[in-house]
C-alpha positions as CSV (number, residue, x, y, z in Angstrom):
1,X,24.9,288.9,-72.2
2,X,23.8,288.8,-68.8
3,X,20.7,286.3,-68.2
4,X,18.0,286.7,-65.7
5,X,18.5,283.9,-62.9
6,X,16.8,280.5,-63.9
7,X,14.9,279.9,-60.1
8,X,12.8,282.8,-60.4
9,X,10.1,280.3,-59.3
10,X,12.0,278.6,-56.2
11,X,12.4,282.2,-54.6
12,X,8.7,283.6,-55.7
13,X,7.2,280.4,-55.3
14,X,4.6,281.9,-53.2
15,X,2.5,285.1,-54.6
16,X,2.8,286.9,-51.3
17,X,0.8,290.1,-52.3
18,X,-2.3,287.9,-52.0
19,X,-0.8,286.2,-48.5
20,X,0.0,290.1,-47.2
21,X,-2.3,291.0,-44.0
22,X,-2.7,294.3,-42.5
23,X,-3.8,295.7,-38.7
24,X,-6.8,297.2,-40.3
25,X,-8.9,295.5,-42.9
26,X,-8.6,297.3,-46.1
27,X,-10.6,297.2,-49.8
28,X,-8.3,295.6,-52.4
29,X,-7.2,299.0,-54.8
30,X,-8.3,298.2,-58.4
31,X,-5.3,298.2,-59.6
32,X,-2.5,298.7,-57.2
33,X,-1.0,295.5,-55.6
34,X,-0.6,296.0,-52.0
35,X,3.1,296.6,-51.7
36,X,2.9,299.4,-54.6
37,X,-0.1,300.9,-51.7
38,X,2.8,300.5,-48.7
39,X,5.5,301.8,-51.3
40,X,3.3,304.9,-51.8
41,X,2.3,305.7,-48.4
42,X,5.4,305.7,-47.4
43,X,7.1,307.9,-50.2
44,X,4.6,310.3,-49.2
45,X,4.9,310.3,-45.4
46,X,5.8,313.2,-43.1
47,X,8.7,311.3,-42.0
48,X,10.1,310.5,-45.6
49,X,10.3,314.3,-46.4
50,X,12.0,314.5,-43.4
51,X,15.3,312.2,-44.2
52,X,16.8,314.7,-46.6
53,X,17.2,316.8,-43.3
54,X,19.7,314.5,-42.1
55,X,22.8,313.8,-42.8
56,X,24.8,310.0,-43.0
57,X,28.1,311.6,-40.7
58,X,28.6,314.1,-38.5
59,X,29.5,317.2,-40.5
60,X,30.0,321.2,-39.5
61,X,28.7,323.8,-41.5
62,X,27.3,323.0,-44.9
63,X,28.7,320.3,-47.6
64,X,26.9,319.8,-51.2
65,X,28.3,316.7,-51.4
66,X,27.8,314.8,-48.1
67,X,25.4,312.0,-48.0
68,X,21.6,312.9,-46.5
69,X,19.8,309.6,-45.2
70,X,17.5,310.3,-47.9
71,X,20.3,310.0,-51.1
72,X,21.5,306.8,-49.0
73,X,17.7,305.4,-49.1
74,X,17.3,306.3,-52.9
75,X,20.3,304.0,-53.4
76,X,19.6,301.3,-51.0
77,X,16.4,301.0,-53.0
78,X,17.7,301.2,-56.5
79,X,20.9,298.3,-55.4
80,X,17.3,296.3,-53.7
81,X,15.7,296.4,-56.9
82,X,18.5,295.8,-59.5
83,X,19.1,292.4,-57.0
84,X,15.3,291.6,-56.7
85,X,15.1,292.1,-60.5
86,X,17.7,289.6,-61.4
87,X,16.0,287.0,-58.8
88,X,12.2,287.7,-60.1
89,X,10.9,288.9,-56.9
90,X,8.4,291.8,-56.2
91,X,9.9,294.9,-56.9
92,X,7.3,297.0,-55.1
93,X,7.4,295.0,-52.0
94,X,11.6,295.5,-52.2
95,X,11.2,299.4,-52.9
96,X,8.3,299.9,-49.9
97,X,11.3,298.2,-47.6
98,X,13.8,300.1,-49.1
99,X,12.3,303.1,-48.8
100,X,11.0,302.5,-45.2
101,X,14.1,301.2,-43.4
102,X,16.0,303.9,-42.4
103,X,12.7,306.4,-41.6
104,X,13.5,306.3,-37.7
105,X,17.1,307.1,-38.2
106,X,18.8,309.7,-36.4
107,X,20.9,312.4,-37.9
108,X,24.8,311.7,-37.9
109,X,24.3,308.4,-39.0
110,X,25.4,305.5,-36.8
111,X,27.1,307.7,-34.3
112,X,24.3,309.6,-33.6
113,X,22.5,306.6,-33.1
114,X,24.9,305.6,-30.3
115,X,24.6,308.7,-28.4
116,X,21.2,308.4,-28.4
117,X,20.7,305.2,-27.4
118,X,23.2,306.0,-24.5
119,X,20.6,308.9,-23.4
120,X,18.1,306.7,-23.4
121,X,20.0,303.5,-21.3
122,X,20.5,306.6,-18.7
123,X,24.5,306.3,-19.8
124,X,25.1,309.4,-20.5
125,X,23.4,312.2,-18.2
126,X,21.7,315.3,-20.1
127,X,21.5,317.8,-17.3
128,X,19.7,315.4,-15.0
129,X,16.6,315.3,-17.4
130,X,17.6,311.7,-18.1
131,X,18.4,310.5,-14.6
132,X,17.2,307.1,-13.0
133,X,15.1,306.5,-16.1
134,X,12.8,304.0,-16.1
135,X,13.5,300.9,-17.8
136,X,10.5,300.8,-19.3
137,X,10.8,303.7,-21.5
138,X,15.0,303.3,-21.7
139,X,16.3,302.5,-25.0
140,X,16.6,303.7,-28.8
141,X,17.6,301.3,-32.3
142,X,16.9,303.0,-35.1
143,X,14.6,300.0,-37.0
144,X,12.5,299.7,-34.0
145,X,12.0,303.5,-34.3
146,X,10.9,303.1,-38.1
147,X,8.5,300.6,-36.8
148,X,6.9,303.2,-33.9
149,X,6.8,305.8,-36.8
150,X,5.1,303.5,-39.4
151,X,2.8,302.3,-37.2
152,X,1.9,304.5,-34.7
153,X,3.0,308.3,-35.3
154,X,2.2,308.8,-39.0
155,X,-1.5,309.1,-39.3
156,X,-3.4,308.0,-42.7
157,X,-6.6,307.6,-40.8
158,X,-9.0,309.1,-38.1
159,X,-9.8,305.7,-37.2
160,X,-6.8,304.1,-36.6
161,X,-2.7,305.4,-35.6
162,X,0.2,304.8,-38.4
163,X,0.1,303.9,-42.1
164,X,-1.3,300.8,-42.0
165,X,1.3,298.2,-44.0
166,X,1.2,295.0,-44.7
167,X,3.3,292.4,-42.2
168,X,5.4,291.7,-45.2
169,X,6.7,295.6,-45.7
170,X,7.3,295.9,-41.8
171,X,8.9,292.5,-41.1
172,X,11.9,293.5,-44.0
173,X,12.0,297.0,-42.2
174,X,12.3,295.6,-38.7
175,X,15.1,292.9,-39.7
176,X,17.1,295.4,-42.1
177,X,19.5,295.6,-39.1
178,X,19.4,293.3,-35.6
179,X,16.2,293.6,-33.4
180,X,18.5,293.8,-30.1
181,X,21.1,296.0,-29.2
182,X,24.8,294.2,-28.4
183,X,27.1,294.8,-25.4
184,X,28.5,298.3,-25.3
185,X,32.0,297.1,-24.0
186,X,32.9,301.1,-24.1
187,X,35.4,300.9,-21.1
188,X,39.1,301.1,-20.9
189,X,41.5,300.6,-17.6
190,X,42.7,302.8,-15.6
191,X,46.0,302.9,-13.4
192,X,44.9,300.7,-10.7
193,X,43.8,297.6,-13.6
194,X,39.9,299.1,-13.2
195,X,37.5,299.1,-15.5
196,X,35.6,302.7,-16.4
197,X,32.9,303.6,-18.5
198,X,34.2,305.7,-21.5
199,X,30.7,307.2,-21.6
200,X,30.3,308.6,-18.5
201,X,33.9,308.2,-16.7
202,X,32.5,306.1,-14.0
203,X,33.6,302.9,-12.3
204,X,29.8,301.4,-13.1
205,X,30.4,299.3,-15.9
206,X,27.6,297.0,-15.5
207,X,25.7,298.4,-18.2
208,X,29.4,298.2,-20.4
209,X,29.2,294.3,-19.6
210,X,25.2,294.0,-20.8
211,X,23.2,294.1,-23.5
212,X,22.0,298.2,-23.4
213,X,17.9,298.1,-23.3
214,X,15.1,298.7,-25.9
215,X,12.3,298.3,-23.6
216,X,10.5,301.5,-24.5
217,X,9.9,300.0,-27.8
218,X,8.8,296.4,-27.0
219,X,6.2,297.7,-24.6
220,X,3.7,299.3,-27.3
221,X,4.2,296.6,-29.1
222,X,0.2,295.7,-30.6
223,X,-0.5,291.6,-31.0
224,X,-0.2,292.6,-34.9
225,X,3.1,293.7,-34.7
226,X,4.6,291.4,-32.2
227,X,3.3,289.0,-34.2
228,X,5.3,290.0,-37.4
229,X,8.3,290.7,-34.7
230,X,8.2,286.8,-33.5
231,X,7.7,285.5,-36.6
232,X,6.6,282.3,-36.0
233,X,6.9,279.8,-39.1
234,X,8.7,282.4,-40.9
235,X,4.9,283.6,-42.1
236,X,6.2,287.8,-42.3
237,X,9.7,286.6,-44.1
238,X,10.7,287.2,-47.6
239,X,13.9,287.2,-49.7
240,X,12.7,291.0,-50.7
241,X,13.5,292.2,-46.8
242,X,16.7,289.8,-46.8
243,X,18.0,291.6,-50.3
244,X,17.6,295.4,-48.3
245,X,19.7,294.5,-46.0
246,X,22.4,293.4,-48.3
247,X,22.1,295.9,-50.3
248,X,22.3,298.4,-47.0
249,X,25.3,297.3,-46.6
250,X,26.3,297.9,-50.4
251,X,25.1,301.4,-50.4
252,X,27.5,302.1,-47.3
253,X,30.6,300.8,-49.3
């Protein structure tokens, strides 16, 4: 027989519902911890509904059996909370992550991602609508879109933009996967030794040899999420948010 893991208290030393802050000031819910109240706000988002619309590859026609974002969320969460369970953590704060981390994803998974994001870095031209955009709005990862949808394109209030989550619940969904984007390095050589973009068939490869830009995301950044983004002290981390990305990873196996 399996037993539970003896430093429940080492990893939940800290009771970080009562620690968890919010943009807007909130009541406490009678009952409800906070992370159950980001868990449910989330399962019943626009956006949620929305994942089982898109699919984890690209696929042609219809398949029964290919994976939508939203059967690859419902395991991420159930691997996160069979892991959180075994350590004693907070199994809504692990489930609200879970559930919130891929809510900005594009369709066709990772690939579709990267097409995207090379739209949006001006890469790859979509009948000129895209030309000589401005860094400032260039860019597109698909955690920092979860963040712009939780916080600023859902709507829970007249009073206020997004759903209103605690730092905890956002800083596990922001650091599910890495905050910048990596060198493209999509070239190859041609005859003469050159280099050329495999994107756009063009001899400019200074955007191959550079990080590709996420500006558009960074500047609507409010102090409360910049905040969480920076996380100075380590005051927004939590092994919940490190155990979604593992078990991310899992679910993709």
């Amino acid at each position: 027989m399996i037993n539970k893991c003896k430093c429940k208290k080492i990893f939940r030393a800290i009771d970080v519902d009562e620690k968890a802050k919010r943009s807007e000031k909130e009541k406490k819910h009678e009952f409800r911890t906070e992370f159950e109240r980001d868990r449910d706000r989330i399962l019943y988002s626009k956006a949620f509904r929305r994942l089982s619309g898109k699919t984890q590859v690209f696929v042609t026609g219809h398949e029964d059996h290919i994976r939508t974002r939203l059967t690859h969320t419902l395991e991420v969460s159930q691997i996160a909370k069979t892991i959180a369970s075994y350590f004693g953590l907070d199994i809504a704060l692990t489930e609200a992550i879970a559930l919130g981390h891929d809510i900005g994803h594009t369709p066709f998974g990772h690939e579709g991602e990267r097409i995207l994001n090379f739209i949006m870095n001006d890469c790859e031209e979509i009948k000129g609508i895209n030309k000589d955009i401005l860094d400032s709005e260039k860019g597109f990862k698909h955690n920092w879109q979860s963040l712009r949808i939780l916080t600023q394109l859902e709507k829970k209030s007249e009073d206020y933009d997004g759903l209103n989550l605690t730092n905890y619940t956002l800083w596990g969904i922001a650091n599910h996967s890495k905050l910048e984007c990596e060198k493209c390095e999509r070239f190859y050589l041609d005859e003469n030794k050159k280099k050329v973009c495999s994107v756009n068939n063009s001899n400019s490869i200074d955007k191959c040899e550079s990080n590709l830009r996420i500006d558009f995301y960074k500047k609507d950044c409010n102090d409360f999420l910049k905040k969480i983004i920076n996380n100075k002290n380590n005051e927004s981390w939590t092994f919940e948010g490190l155990i979604v990305r593992r078990a991310d990873e899992i679910a993709q196996r």
